[in-house]
N, C-alpha and C positions, 0 to 999 in steps of 0.2 A: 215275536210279534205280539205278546200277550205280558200284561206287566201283571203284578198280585200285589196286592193292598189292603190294607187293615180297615172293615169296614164294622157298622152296627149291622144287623138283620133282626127284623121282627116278622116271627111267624105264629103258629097256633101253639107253639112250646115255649113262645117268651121272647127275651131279649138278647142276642146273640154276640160275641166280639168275635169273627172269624175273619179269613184270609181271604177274598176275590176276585176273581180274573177282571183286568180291561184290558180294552184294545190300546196299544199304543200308536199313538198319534205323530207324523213328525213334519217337517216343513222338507221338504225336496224344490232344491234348486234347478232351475234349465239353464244349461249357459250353453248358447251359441257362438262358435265362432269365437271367443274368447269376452261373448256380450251377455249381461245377464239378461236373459228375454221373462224370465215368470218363475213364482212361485207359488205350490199347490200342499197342500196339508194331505200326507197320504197314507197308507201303510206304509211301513221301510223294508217293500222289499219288492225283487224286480221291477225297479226303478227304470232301466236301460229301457225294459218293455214299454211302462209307464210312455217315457218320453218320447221311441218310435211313434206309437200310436197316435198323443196328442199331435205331434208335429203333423202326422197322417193327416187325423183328420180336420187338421186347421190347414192343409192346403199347403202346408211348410215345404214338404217331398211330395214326392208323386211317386217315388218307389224307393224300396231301404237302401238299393245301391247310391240316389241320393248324397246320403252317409259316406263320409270317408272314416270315421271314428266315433265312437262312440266309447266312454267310461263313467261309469257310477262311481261314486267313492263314501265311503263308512261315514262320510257325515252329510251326507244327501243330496251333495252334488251332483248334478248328471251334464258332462263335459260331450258337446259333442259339434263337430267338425264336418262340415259339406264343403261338396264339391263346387257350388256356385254359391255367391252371399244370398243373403236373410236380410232382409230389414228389420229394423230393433221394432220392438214392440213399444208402442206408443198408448198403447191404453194406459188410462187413470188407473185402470181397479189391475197391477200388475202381481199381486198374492189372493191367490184365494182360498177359500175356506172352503172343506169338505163337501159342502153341501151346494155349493155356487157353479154355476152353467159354465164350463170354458168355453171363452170368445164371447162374440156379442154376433148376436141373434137381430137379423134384421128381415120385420116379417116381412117386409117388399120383397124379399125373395120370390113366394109363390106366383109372384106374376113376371117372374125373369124367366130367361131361357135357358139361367146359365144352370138351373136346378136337373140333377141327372134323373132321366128317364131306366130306369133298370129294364132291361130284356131278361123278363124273369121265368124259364122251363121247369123250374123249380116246384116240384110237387111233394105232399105229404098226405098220408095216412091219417085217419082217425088215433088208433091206436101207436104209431107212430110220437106224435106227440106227445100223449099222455104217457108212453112208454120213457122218452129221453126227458122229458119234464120230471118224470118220478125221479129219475136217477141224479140230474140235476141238483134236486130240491136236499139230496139228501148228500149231497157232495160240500156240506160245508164246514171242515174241521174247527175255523176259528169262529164263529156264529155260533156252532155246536157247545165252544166254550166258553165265548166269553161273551155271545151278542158283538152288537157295534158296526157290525161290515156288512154291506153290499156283496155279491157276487155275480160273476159273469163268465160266459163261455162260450164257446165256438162248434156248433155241431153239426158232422154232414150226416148224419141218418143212421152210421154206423158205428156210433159212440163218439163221447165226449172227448176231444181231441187236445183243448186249450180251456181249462178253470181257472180264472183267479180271487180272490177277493181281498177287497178293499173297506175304507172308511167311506168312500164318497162312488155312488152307484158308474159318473163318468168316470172316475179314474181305472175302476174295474173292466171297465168298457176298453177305453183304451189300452190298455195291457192285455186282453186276449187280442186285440187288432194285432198291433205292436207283435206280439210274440209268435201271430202266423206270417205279418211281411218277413219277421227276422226268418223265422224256417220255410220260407217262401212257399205258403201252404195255400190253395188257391181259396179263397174269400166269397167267389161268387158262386158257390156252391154248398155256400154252409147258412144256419142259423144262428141269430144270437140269441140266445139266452139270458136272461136276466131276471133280479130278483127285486127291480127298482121299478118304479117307474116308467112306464115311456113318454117323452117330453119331447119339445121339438130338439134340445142338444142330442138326443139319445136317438132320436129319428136321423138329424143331418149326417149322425156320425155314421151311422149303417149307411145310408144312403152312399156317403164320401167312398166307404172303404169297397162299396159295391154287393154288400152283402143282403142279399133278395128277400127274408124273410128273420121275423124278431117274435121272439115269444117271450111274454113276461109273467111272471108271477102276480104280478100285479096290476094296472090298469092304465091306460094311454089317457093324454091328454086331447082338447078337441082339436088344437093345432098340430097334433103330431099325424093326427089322422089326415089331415088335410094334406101333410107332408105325405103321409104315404101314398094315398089314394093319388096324387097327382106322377110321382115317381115310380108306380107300380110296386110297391111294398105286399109283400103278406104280412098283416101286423095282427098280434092274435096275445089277448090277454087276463089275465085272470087265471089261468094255468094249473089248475091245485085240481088233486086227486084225479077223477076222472070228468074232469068237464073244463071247459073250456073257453073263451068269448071270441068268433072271427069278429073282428073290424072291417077287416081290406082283404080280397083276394082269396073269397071264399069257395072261388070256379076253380082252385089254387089245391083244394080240400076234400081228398076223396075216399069213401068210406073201404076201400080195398086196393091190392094191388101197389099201385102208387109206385114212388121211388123217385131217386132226381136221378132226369133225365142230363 
């Protein structure tokens, strides 16, 4: 997943010709049904996860059994076969690039009914947090070496269960969903993790998969907050060392004890 290449470097010893790590980059195909529905610029590797997930949480399936097949192939195709048809994907923008929202976002949602409410029992600790966040932060082998990627993961309290990481913060996302329907690991009792942003794609996608609480390394937007606050989210961000930011679902947050219920 790491290529090395001949680069200059200049530091306080001069001018350098050395070898350096990047991230490779590559195009992954979705083909439904025998239809090409999208292409996404990813990491190349647990693809099959990759494609569970997006299809997840764009409403494709409603559960992995869904899926009658599914197969990846060494040049980034990912072939995969359901039990009822799919409609071909009609969007203009059908390749995207690392960094671009999958699906299209429409903010009339917050005033629809059809946006899911979570029944969220879901509690955490102070320390709790800060505890699964440390470990998080430091679970990144390829960021460790070469930068370039995003990461994300799936955690119920008692350690990190599903890491991945990626080029693009949604595809990392999608690939721990992905990777718990495939091991039909329950969802609405974990957090997500992440090291990206939270944005309203990164909100809907918790929301869809039913997953009650997101911690980010980093910081929410004001629409994502809107998304949570209305859906019952705990969204909690800025995650580094021992401090913290609640957003949403700070009755959610208790300085002992705790545990999901």
């Amino acid at each position: 997943m790491i290529d090395y290449v001949p680069i200059i470097r200049y530091d306080s010893r001069g001018i350098h010709e050395i070898t350096d790590p990047v991230v490779r980059e590559t195009r992954a195909n979705l083909i439904i049904n025998g239809t090409p529905y999208l292409s996404v610029m990813v990491l190349p590797q647990f693809l099959e996860e990759w494609a569970v997930g997006f299809m997840y949480s764009e409403g494709l399936i409603k559960v992995f059994d869904d899926i009658r097949s599914i197969k990846a192939t060494a040049d980034g195709d990912v072939f995969v076969a359901t039990h009822q048809p799919i409609a071909a994907n009609k969007s203009e923008k059908r390749v995207l690039v690392s960094g671009c929202a999958h699906g299209t976002v429409n903010l009339a949602f917050l005033n629809q009914t059809g946006l899911p409410t979570l029944d969220n029992p879901q509690t955490w600790t102070y320390l709790e947090i800060t505890e699964i966040m440390e470990r998080f932060n430091k679970q990144s082998p390829i960021f460790n070496e070469a930068g370039g990627v995003h990461s994300a993961a799936l955690c119920s309290g008692d350690g990190q269960g599903i890491f991945f990481e990626d080029i693009g913060r949604h595809n990392a996302v999608d690939k721990v969903v992905g990777a718990a329907l495939m091991k039909n690991l329950p969802l609405t009792k974990a957090a997500l993790l992440t090291s990206g942003r939270i944005s309203t794609e990164i909100a809907l996608k918790t929301i869809r998969a039913g997953i009650p609480t997101i911690i980010s390394r980093s910081g929410p937007t004001s629409m994502s907050l809107a998304i949570a606050e209305k859906s019952g989210i705990t969204l909690i961000g800025f995650a580094r060392g021992r401090r913290f930011n609640i957003y949403c679902g700070e009755n959610r947050i208790g300085k002992g004890g705790g545990g999901r219920d």
